[in-house]
C-alpha positions as CSV (number, residue, x, y, z in Angstrom):
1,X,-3.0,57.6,-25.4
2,X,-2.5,55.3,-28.3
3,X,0.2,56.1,-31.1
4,X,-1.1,55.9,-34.2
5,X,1.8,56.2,-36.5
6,X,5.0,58.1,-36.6
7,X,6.2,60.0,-39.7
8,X,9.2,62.8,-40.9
9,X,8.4,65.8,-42.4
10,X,10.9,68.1,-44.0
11,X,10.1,71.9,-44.9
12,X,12.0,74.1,-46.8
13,X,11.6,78.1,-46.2
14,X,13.3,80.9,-47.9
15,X,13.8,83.3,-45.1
16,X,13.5,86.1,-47.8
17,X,9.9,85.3,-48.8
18,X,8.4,85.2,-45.0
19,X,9.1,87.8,-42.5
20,X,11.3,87.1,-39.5
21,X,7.8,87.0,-37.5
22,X,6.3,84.3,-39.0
23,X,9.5,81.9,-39.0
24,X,9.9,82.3,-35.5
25,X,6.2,81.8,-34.8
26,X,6.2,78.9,-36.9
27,X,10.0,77.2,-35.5
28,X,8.5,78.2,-32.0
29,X,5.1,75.5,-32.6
30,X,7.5,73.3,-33.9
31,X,9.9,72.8,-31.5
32,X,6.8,72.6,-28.9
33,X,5.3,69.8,-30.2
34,X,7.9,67.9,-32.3
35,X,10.8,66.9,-32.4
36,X,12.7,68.9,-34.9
37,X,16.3,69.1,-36.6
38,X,17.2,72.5,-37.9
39,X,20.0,73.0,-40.7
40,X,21.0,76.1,-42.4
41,X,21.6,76.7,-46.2
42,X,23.5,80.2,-46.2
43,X,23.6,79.6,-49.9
44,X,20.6,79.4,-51.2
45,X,19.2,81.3,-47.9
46,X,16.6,77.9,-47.4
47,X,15.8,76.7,-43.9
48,X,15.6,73.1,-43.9
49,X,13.7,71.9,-40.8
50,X,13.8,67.7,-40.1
51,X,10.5,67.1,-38.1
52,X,10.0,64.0,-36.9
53,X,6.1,63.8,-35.9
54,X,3.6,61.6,-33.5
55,X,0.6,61.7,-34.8
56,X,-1.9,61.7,-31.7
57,X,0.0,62.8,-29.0
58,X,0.1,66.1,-27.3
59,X,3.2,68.2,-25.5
60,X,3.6,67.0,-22.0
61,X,5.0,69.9,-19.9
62,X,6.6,70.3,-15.8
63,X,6.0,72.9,-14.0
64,X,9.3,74.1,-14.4
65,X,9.1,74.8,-18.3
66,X,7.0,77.8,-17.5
67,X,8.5,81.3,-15.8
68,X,6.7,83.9,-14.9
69,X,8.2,87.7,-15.0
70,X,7.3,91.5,-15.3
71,X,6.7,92.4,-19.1
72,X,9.5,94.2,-21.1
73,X,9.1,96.9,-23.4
74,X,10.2,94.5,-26.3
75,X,7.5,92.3,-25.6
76,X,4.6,94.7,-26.7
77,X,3.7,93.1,-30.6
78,X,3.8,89.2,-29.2
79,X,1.9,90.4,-26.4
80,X,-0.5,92.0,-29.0
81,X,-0.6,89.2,-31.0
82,X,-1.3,86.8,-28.1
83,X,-4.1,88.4,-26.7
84,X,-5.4,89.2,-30.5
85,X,-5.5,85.7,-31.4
86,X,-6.5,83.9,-28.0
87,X,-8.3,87.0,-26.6
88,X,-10.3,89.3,-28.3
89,X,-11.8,86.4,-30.7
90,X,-12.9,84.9,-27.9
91,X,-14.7,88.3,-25.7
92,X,-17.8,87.7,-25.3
93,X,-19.5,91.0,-25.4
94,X,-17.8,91.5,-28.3
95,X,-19.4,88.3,-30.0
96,X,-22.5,89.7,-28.8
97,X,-22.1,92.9,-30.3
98,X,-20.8,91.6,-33.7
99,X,-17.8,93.5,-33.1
100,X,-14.7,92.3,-35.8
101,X,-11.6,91.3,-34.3
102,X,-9.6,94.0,-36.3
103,X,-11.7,96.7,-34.9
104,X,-11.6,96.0,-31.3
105,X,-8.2,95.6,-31.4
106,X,-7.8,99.3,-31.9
107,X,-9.0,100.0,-28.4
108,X,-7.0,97.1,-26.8
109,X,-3.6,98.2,-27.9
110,X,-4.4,101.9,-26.8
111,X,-5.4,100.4,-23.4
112,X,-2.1,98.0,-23.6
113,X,0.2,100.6,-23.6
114,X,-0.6,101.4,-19.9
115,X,-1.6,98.5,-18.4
116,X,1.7,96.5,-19.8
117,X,3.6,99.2,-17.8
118,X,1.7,98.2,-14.0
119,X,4.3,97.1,-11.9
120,X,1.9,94.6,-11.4
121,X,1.3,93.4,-15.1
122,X,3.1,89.8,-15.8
123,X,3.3,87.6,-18.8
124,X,4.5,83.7,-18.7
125,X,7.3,82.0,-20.5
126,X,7.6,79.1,-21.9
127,X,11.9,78.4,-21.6
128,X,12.6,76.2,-24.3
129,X,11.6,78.3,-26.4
130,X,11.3,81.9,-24.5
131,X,7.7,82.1,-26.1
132,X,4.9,84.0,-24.2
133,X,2.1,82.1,-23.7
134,X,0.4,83.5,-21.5
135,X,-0.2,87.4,-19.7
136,X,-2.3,89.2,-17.1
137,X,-2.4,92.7,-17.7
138,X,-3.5,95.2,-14.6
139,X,-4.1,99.1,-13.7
140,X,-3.3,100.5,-10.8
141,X,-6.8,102.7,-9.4
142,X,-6.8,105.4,-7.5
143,X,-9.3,107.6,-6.5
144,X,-8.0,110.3,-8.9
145,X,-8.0,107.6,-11.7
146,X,-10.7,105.4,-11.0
147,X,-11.4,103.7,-14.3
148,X,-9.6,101.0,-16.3
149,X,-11.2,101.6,-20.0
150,X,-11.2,105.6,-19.7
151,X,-13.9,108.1,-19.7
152,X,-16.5,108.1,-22.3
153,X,-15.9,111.5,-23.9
154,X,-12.4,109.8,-25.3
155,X,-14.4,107.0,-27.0
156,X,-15.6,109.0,-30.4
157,X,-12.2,107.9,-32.2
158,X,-13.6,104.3,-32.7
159,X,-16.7,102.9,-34.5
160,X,-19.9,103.0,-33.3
161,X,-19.8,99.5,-32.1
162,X,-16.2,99.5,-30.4
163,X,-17.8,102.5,-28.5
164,X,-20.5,100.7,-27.3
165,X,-17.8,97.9,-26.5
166,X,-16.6,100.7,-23.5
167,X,-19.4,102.1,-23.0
168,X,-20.7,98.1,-21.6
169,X,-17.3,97.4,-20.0
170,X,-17.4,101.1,-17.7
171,X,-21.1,100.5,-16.8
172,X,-19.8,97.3,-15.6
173,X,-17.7,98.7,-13.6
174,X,-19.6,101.4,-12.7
175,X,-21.9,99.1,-10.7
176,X,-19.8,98.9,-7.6
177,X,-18.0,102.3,-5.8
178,X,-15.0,100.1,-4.6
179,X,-13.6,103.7,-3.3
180,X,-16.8,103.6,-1.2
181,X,-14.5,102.3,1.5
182,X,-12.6,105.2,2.8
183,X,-9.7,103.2,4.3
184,X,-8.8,101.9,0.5
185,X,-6.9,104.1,-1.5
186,X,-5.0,101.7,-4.0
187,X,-6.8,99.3,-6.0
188,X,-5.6,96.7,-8.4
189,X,-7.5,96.1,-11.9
190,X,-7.4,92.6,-13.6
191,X,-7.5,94.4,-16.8
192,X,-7.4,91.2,-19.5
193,X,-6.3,87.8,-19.1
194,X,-5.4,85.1,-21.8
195,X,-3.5,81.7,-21.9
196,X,-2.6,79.9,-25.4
197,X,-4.7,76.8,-25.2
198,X,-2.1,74.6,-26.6
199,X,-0.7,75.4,-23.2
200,X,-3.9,74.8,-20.9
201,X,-4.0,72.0,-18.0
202,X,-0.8,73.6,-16.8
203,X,-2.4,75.9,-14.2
204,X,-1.0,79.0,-16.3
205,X,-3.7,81.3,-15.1
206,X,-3.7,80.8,-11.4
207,X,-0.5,81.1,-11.3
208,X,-0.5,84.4,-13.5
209,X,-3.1,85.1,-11.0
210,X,-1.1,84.4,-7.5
211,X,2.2,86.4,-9.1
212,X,0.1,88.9,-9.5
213,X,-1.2,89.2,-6.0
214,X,1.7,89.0,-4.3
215,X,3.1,91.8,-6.7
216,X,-0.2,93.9,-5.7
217,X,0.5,93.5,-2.0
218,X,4.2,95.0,-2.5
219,X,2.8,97.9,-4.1
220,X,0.7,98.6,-1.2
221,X,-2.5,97.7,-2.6
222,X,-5.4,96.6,-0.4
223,X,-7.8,95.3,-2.8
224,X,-8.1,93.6,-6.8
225,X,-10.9,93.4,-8.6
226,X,-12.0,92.6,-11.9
227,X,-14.7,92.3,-14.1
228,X,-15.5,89.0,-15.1
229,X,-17.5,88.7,-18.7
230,X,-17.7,85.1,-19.5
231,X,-18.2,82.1,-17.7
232,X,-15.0,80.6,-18.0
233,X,-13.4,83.9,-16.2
234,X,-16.3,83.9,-13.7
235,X,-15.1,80.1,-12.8
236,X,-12.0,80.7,-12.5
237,X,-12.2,83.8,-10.0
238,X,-14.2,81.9,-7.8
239,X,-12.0,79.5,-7.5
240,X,-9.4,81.9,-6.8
241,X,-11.1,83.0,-3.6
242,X,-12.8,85.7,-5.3
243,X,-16.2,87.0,-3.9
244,X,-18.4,88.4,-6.4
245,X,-20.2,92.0,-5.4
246,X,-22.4,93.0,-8.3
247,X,-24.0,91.0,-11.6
248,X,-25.1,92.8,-14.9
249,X,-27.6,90.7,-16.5
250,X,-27.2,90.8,-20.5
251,X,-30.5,90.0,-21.5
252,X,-31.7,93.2,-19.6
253,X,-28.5,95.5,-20.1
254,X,-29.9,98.9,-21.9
255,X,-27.5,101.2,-23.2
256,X,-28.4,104.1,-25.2
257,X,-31.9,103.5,-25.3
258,X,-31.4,100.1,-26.6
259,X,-30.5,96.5,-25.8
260,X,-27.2,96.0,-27.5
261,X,-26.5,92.8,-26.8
262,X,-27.3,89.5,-29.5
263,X,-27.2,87.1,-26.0
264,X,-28.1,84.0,-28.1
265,X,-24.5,84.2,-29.5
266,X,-22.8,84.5,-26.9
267,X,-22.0,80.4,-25.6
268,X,-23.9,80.3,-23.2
269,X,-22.6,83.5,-21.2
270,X,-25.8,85.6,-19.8
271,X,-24.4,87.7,-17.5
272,X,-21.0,89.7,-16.5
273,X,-20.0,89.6,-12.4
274,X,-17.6,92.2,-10.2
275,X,-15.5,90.5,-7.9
276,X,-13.2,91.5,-5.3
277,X,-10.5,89.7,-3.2
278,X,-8.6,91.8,-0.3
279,X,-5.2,91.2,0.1
């Protein structure tokens, strides 16, 4: 890659007119992709930041800048706000149904609150600067508890279109009995994936992915499974040495009495697959 030029940037923030959220998001991309030269003004409480950029080239990163671990209960709102901007913008079924951002997000941090506590559940870290970039959240299934979105009846609480968000996602999952095998009797659930894309070509997600089944296998589970709604997920299962057991075609999903689904919008996605891998 060719450098075009190379310039220096300075920013000056009052850390009393942004919230400590925003600073640290925004020192965080900045130290990622630049390089950068921080000095403090207690004074006049101004952040003066030195930034020294490339334009046209891109992070290069090792292996060994990225650490995988079990999530904390402090990590909660960044994991939120990962999987809200990298995630649920980017859920298909969602796009189909027209569903806002702000609204599905309603269900997903209900459902985040136990699936961040799975033993199983693991998010990765980006040392320099301890950002999480990337997370694979799970549920543990039993027979007693066999469903990862929860029973219908506790769906009324959202809008009509989150609803039939959950409604979609359990008749997914509704279309194998993995229990059907009496020898299994603990099940892990890919529950929701997601990978910042400044971060992608780094193999983030398989290794998510292989953390996560070796952490399955010391909890004594036999079998994962997920659901896989797009085609970028669907690829990258398969390649995973996933086998897929059941397909839901979108065009033909009925729900309701109706076809909920606007498939045209939906980038090329036209069907939803259950896969299963025993460990």
């Amino acid at each position: 890659m060719y450098i075009k030029s190379e310039f220096t940037c300075w920013f000056y923030i009052d850390i009393y007119l942004v919230s400590e959220w925003f600073f640290k998001k925004f020192l965080s991309y900045l130290k990622t992709n630049y390089s950068i030269s921080v000095i403090f003004q207690n004074k006049s409480a101004l952040v003066f930041l030195k930034v020294k950029m490339t334009e046209g080239t891109k992070a290069s990163f090792k292996p060994e800048d990225f650490e995988l671990r079990s999530l904390q209960g402090k990590d909660y709102t960044e994991i939120l706000e990962l999987f809200r901007e990298h995630f649920l913008p980017r859920e298909q079924i969602s796009i189909g149904l027209e569903l806002p951002v702000e609204e599905h997000v309603l269900s997903f941090q209900d459902h985040l609150k136990t699936w961040r506590e799975c033993e199983a559940s693991v998010c990765a870290v980006y040392v320099p600067t301890q950002e999480i970039v990337g997370a694979l959240l799970t549920k543990l299934l039993t027979r007693n508890d066999p469903e990862t979105f929860g029973k219908e009846e506790n769906f009324s609480k959202y809008s009509s279109k989150l609803q039939m968000l959950l409604k979609i996602l359990n008749h997914i999952e509704s279309t194998v009995n993995i229990f059907e095998d009496e020898k299994l009797e603990k099940v892990l659930e890919l529950a929701a994936i997601t990978v910042n894309p400044k971060f992608s070509g780094q193999r983030i997600v398989y290794r998510l992915i292989e953390e996560t089944e070796k952490r399955a296998r010391q909890m004594g589970c036999q079998l994962i499974t997920t659901q896989a709604a797009n085609i970028i997920s669907q690829h990258v299962f398969v390649k995973a040495g996933y086998e897929t057991i059941s397909e839901v075609d979108y065009e033909t999903l009925e729900l309701d009495g109706k076809r909920p689904l606007k498939v045209s919008n939906m980038n090329g996605t036209t069907k939803a697959i259950v896969v299963k891998k025993y460990l």
